[in-house]
C-alpha positions as CSV (number, residue, x, y, z in Angstrom):
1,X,-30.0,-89.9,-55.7
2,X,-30.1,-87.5,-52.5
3,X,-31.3,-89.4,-49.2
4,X,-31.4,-92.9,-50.7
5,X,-28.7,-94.0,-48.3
6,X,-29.9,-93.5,-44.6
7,X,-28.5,-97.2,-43.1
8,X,-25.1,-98.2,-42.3
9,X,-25.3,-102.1,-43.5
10,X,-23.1,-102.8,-46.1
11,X,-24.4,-101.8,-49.5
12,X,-23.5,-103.1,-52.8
13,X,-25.5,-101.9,-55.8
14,X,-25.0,-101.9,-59.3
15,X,-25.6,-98.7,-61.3
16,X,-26.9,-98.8,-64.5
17,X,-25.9,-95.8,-67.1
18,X,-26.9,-95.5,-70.8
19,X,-24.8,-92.0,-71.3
20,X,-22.4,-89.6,-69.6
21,X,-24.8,-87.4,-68.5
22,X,-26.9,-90.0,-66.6
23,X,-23.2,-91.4,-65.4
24,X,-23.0,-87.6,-63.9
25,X,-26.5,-87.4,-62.7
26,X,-26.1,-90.3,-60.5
27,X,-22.6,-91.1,-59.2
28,X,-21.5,-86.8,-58.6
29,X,-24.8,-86.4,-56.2
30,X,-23.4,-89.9,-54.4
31,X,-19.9,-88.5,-53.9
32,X,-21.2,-85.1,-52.9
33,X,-23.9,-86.9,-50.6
34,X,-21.2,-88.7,-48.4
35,X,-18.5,-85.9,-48.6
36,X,-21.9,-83.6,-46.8
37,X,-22.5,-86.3,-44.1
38,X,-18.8,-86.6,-43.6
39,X,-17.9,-90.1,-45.0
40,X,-14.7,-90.5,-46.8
41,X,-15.0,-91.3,-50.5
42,X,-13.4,-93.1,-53.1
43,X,-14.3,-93.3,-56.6
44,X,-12.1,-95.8,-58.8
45,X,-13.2,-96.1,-62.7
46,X,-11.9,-96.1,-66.1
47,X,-9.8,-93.0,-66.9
48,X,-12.1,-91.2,-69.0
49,X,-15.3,-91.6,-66.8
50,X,-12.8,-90.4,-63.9
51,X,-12.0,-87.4,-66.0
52,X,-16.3,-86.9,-66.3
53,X,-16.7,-87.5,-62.1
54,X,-13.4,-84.5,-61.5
55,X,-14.9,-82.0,-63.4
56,X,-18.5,-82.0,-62.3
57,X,-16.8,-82.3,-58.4
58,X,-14.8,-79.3,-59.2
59,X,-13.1,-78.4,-55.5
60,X,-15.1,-81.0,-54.1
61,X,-12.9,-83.4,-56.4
62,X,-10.0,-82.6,-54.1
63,X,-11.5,-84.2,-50.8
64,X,-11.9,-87.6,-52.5
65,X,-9.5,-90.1,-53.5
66,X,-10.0,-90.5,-57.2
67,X,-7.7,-93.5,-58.9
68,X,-7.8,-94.9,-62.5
69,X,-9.4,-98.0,-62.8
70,X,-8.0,-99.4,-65.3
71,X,-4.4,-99.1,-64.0
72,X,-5.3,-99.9,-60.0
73,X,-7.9,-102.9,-61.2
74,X,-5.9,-104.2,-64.6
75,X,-5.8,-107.5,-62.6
76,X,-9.2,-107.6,-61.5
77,X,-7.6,-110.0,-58.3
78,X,-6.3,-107.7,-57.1
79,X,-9.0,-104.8,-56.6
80,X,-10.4,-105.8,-53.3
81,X,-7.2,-105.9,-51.0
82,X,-5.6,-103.2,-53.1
83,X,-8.3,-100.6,-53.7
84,X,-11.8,-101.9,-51.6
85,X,-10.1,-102.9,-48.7
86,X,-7.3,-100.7,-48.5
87,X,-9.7,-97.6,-48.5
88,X,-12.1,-99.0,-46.4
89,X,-9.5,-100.2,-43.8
90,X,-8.3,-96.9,-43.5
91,X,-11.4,-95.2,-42.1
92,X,-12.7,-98.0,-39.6
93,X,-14.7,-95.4,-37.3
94,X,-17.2,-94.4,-40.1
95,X,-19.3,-95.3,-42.9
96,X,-17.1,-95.6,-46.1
97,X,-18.7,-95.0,-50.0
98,X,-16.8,-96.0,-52.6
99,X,-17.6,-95.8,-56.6
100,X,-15.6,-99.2,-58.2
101,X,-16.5,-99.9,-62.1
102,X,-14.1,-103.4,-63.2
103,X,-15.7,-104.3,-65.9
104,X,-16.2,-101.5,-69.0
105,X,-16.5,-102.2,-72.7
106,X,-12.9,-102.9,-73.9
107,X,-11.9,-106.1,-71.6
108,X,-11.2,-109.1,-73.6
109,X,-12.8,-112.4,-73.1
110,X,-10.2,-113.8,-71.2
111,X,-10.4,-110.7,-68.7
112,X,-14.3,-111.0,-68.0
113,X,-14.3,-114.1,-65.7
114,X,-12.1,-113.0,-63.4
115,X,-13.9,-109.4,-63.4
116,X,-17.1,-110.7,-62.7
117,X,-15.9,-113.3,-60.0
118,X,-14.5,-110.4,-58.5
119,X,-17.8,-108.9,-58.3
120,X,-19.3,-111.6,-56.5
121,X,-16.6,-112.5,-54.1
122,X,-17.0,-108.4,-53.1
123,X,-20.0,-109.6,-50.9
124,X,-18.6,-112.5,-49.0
125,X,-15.4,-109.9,-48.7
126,X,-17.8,-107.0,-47.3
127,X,-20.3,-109.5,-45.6
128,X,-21.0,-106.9,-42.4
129,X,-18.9,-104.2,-42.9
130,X,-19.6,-100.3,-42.6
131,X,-19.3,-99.9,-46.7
132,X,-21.3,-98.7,-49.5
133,X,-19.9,-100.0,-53.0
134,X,-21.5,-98.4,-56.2
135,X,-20.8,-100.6,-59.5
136,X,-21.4,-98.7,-62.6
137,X,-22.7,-100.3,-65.7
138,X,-23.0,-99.0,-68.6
139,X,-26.1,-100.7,-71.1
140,X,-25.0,-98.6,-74.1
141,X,-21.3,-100.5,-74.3
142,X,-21.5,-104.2,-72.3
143,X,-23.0,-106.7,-73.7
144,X,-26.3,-108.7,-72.6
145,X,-24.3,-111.5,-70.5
146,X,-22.6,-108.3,-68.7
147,X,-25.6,-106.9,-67.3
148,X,-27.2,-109.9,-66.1
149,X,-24.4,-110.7,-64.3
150,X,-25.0,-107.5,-62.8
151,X,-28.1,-108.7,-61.9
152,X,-26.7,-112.0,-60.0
153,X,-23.8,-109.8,-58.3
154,X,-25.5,-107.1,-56.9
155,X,-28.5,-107.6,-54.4
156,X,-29.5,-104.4,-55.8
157,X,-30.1,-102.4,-58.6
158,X,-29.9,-98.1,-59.2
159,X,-30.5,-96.2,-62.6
160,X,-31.5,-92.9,-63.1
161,X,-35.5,-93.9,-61.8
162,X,-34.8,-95.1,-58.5
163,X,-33.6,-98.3,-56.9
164,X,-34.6,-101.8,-56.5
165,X,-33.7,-105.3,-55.0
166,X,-32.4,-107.4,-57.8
167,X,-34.7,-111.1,-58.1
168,X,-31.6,-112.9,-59.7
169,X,-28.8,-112.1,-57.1
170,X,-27.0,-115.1,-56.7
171,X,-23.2,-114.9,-56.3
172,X,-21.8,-118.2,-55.7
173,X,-23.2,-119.8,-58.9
174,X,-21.7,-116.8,-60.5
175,X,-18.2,-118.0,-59.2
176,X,-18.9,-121.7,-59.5
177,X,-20.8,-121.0,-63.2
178,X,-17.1,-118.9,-64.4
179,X,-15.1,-121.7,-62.8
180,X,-14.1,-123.2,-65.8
181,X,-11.1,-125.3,-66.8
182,X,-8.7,-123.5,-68.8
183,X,-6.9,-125.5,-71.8
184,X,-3.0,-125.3,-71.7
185,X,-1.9,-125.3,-75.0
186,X,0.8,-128.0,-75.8
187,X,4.1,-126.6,-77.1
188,X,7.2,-128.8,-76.5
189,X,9.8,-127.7,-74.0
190,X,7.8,-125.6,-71.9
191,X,6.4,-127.7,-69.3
192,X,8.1,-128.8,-66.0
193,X,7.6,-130.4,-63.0
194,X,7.3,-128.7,-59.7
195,X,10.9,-129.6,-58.3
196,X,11.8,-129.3,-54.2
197,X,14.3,-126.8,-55.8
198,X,12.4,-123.4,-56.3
199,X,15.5,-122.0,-57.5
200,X,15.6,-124.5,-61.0
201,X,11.4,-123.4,-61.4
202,X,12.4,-120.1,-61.8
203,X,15.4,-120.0,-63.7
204,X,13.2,-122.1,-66.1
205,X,10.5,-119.4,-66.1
206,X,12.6,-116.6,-66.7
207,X,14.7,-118.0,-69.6
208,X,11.1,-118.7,-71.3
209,X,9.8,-115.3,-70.6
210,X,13.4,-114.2,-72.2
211,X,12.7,-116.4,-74.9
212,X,8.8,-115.4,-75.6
213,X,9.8,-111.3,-75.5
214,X,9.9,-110.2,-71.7
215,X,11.6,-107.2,-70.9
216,X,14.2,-106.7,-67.5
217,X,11.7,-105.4,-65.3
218,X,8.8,-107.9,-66.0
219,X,11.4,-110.8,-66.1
220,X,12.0,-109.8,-62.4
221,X,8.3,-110.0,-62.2
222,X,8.1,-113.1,-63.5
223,X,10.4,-114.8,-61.0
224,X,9.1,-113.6,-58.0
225,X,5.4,-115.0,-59.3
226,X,6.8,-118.2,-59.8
227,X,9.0,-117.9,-56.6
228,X,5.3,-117.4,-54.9
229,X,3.4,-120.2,-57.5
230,X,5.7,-122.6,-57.0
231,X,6.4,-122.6,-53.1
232,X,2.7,-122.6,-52.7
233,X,2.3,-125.6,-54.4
234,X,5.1,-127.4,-52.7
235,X,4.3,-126.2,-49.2
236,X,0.4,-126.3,-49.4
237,X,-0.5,-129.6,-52.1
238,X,0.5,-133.0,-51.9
239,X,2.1,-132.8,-55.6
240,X,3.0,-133.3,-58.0
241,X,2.4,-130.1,-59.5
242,X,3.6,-128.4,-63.0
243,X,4.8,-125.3,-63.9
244,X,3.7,-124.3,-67.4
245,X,5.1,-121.0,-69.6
246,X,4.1,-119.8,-73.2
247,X,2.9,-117.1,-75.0
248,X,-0.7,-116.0,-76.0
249,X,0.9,-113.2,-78.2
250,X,0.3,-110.3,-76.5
251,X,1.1,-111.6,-72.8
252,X,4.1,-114.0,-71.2
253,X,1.7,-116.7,-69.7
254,X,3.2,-118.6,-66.3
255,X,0.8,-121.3,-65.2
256,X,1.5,-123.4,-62.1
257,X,-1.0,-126.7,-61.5
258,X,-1.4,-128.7,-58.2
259,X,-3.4,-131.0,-56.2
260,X,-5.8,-129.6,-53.6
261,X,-8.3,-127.1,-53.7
262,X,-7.8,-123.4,-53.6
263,X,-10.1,-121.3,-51.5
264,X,-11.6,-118.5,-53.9
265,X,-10.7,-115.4,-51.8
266,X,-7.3,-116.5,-52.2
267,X,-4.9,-113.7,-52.5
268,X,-7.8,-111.4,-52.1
269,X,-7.2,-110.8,-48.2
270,X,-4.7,-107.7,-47.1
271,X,-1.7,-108.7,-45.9
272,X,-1.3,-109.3,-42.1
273,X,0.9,-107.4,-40.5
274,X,1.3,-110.1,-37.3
275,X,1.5,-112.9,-39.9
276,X,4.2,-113.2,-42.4
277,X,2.5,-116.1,-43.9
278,X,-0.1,-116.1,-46.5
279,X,1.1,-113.7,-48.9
280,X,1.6,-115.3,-52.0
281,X,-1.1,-115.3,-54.1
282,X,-1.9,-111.5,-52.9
283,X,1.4,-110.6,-54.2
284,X,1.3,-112.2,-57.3
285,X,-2.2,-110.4,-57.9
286,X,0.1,-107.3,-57.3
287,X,2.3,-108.2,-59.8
288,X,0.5,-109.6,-62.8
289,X,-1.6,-107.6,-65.1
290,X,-4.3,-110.4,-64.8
291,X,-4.3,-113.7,-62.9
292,X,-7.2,-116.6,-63.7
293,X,-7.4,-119.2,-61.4
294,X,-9.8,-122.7,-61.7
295,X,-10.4,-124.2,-58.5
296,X,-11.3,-128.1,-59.2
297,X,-12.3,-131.5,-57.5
298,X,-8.9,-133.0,-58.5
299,X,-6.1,-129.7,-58.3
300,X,-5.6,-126.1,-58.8
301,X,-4.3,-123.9,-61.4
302,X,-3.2,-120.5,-61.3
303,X,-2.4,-118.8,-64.4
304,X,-0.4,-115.2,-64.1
305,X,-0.4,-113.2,-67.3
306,X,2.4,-110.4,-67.9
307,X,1.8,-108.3,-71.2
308,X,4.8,-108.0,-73.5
């Protein structure tokens, strides 16, 4: 992979791997590639493919920031102001490479939309910016809708053989084509209405969580997301809204609908030091270990899960 990055445009490739020695032969000679030419270097993936990239660095390891990707990017909403952007940001003056991998064999179902609409929303979020972002892939574990989603993500394509431009890249159907309602089951009692009092939403939400298995910390959690869910939705939509909670069995489930449409980089921008405002939906990405949101014609939801 020596030499194949020579501009400074904003790069954002997906990698294709079939084993851990091709996962080696491509990403170590990327990392080592931008540490020679004196570009900082992040690589955040899945802790045992993070184990793979330290050892074949060796020294070298200790020059770039490594993180565990399935800790940092649990909630895939929150990767690109807490990992992409926050790296990036920090070295302004050069060009930045950086080795992200959100989606690996293991996430559920109701994990993958948001992981690939993070994928796509990386280019509108990098649109012009001095950044290289390497998306591994491995064929061997994700299934066939995985990889061509790749395809539509990424305006380009790396394996082992060389690189390409991708003939199927097309990210905004990819959010618009995952944008799909999601069904609120009905269980009695846990469904209110978005009051002018805050205060009575979250005393709700945190006797439910109580009730559905939430410990202390995640309670605490819990209402601050609604704190953020629910003044949203009285500050920013028409209303009425509703604040839904219940259990899926493994997660607490907090659910807040409203009128008006949601921009999708919502909660996706770093916060602003000179503005106070707008920090809602990026804290609740900080909080959750997985936020879904469906953007519609008629109103909003955003639905915050927090595991049990």
């Amino acid at each position: 992979m020596s030499g194949r990055l020579v501009s400074t445009r904003f790069v954002h490739p997906a990698l294709f791997y079939r084993s851990e020695d091709e996962y080696q032969a491509t990403i170590v000679p990327f990392v080592t590639e931008g540490l020679d030419l004196g570009q900082p270097v992040a690589v955040s993936v899945p802790g045992p493919r993070l184990r793979l990239v330290r050892e074949a660095l060796g020294d070298a390891a200790g020059d770039v920031k490594l993180l565990d990707m399935t800790h940092e990017g649990r909630n895939p909403g929150r990767i690109i102001a807490g990992v992409l952007r926050r790296f990036a940001d920090a070295h302004p003056d050069r060009h930045v490479r950086i080795v992200g991998e959100p989606i690996w064999q293991g996430r559920s179902d109701t994990e993958y939309p948001a992981c690939v609409q993070h994928e796509a929303l990386i280019n509108a979020a990098f649109a012009g910016r001095d950044v290289t972002i390497l998306c591994p892939y491995d064929l061997a574990g994700l299934d066939e809708t995985a990889i061509a989603d790749a395809y539509a993500t990424h305006p380009e394509v790396w394996d082992v053989d060389g690189q390409s431009r991708s003939d199927r890249y097309d990210p905004d159907d990819v959010v618009s084509r995952y944008n799909q309602p999601m069904t609120t089951p009905t269980v009695e009692g846990c469904r209110i209405a978005v009051p002018a009092d805050v205060g009575t939403a979250r005393r709700f939400a945190v006797a439910e969580g109580q009730r559905f298995g939430l410990g202390e910390e995640r309670l605490q959690d819990l209402a601050l997301i609604v704190t953020e869910l629910v003044t949203n939705s009285i500050v920013h939509t028409p209303g009425p809204g509703h604040l839904v909670v219940f259990s899926d069995g493994t997660h607490v489930v907090c659910e807040v609908r409203s009128p008006g449409k949601l921009d999708p980089m919502a909660g996706r921008h770093p916060a602003d030091p000179d503005n106070p405002n707008g920090r809602g939906l990026l804290l609740v990405n900080d909080l959750a270990d997985l936020v879904r949101i469906h953007a519609g014609q008629e109103g909003s939801a955003v639905r915050a899960f927090l595991r049990v």
